[in-house]
C-alpha positions in Angstrom: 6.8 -9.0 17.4 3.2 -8.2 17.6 0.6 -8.6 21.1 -2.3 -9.3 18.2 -2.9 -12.8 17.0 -2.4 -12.9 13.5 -5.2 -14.8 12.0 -5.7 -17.4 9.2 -9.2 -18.7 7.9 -9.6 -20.9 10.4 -8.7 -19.0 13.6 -10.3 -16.1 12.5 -13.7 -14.3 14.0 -16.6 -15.5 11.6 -17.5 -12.0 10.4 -13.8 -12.5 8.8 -13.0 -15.4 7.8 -14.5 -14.9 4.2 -12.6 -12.0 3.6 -9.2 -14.1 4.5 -10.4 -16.9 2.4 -10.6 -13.9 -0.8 -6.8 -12.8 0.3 -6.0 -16.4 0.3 -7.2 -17.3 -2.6 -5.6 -14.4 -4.4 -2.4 -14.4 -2.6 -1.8 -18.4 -2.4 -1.0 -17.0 1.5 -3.5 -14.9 4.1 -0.9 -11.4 4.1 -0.1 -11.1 7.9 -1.5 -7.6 7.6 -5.0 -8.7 6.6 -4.4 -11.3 9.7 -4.0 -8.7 11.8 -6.9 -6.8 10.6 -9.1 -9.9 11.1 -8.9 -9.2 14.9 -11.2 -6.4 14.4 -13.5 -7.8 11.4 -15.3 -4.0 11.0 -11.2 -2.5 9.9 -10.3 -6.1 7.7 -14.1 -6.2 5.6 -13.6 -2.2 5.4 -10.4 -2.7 3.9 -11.8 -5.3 1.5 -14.4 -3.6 0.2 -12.7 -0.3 -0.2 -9.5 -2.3 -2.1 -12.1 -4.3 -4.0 -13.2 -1.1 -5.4 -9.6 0.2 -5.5 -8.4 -2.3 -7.5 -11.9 -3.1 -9.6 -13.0 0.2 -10.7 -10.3 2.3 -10.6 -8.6 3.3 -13.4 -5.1 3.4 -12.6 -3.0 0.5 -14.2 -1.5 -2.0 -11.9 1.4 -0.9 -12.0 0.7 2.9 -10.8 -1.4 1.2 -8.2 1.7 -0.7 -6.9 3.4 2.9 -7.1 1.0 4.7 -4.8 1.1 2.0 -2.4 4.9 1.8 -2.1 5.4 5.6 -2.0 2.4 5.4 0.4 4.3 2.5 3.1 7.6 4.3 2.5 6.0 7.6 3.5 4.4 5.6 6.7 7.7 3.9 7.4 5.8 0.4 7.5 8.4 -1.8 6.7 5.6 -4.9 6.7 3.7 -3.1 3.7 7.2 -1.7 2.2 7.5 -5.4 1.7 4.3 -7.0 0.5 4.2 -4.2 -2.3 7.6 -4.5 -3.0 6.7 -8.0 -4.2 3.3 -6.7 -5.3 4.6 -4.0 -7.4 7.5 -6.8 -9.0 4.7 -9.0 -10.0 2.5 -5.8 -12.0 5.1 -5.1 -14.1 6.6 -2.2 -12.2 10.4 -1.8 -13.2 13.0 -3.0 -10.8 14.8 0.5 -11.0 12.0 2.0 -10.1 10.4 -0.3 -6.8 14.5 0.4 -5.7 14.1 3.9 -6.2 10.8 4.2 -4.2 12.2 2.1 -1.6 15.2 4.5 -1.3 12.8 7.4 -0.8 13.6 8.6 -4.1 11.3 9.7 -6.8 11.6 7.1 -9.8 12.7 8.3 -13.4 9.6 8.1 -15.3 7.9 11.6 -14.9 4.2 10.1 -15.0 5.0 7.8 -11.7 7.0 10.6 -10.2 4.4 12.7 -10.5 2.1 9.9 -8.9 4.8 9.5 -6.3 5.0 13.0 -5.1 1.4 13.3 -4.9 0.7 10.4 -2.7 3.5 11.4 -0.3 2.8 15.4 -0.2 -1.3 14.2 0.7 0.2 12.1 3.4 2.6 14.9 4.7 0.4 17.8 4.6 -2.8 16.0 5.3 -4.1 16.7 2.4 -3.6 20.2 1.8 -2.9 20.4 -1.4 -1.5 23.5 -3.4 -2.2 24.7 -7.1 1.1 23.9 -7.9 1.1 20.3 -6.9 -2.3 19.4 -8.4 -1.4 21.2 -11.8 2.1 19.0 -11.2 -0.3 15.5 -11.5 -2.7 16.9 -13.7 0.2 17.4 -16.5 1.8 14.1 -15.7 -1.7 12.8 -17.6 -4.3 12.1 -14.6 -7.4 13.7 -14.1 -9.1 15.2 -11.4 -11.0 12.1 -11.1 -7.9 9.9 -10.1 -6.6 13.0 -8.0 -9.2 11.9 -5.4 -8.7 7.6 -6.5 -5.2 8.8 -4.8 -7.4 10.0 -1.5 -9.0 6.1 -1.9 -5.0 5.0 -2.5 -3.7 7.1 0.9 -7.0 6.0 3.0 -6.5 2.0 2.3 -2.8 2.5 2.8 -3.4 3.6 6.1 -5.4 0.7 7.3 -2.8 -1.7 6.2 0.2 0.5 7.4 -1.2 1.8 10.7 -2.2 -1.9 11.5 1.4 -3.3 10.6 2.9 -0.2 12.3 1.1 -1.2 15.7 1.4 -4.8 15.7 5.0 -5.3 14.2 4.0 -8.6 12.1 6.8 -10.7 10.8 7.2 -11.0 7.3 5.4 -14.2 4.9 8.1 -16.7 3.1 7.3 -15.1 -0.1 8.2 -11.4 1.3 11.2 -12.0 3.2 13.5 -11.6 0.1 11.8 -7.9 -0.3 12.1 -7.2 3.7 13.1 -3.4 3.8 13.9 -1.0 7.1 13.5 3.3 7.6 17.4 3.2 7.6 16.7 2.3 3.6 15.1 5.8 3.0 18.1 8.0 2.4 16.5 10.9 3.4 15.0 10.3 6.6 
């Protein structure tokens, strides 16, 4: 359990409550993640913004944005975020086979969110350092170069949430419990 008070709107610091009242709003529930956050409202409007932009302008689908972020918590071992996106990913459409196959630590079957898969996780693992190889890899799954560095934006919010969640432990919301998920799930760790 976590040493952090994990926020609503109305327990919140000012500078934060706004940005809980957006979560809320789209969520129906303030994510304990983003609770957590609000304890430092410079990391939780960050996040915001950056997701705002993430999600707004970006031109991945919902679906291969609910991809990245799961191969991104699995790769971080945050077992709050495995979660939340596990639900998240469910509700955009991604295919049940393939949330279970991410979750596992596996690569799912179709090649274009493999390829989105191994990217995310090989930028997390070698920091990233990136070879020809893997970049030509993504490129001929269909992205661009342009969404080769939407992945760095992908990695860099995934962090905020994940390192947060990783600290402070947070139990899981009512409407994530069903989706909660441990590191003894990843069957190659």
């Amino acid at each position: 359990m976590t040493d952090f008070q994990i926020h609503t709107v109305r327990t919140a610091p000012a500078q934060a409550q706004q940005a809980l009242a957006v979560l809320d709003d789209a969520f129906g529930f303030v994510p304990n993640g983003a609770g957590l956050m609000a304890n430092s409202p410079t990391l939780l409007n960050t996040f915001l913004s950056a997701f705002g932009h993430f999600r707004g302008a970006g031109t991945f689908t919902p679906a291969e944005r609910q991809v990245l972020l799961l191969s991104n918590a699995v790769a971080n071992t945050c077992a709050w975020a495995v979660a939340f996106h596990s639900l998240e990913a469910l509700a955009d459409g991604v295919e049940p086979a393939t949330v279970q196959a991410l979750r596992n630590g596996d690569l799912p079957a179709d090649p274009r969110m493999a390829a989105l898969s191994t990217l995310t996780t090989t930028l997390i693992a070698r920091r990233g350092h990136l070879d020809d190889t893997q970049t030509a890899a993504f490129l001929a799954a269909g992205f661009t170069r342009s969404q080769l560095l939407e992945v760095v934006t992908g990695v860099a919010i995934s962090t905020m949430t994940n390192h947060t969640a990783n600290l402070a432990h947070p139990p899981l919301e009512a409407p994530v419990q069903p989706h909660a998920w441990t590191e003894a799930h990843v069957s190659d760790v």
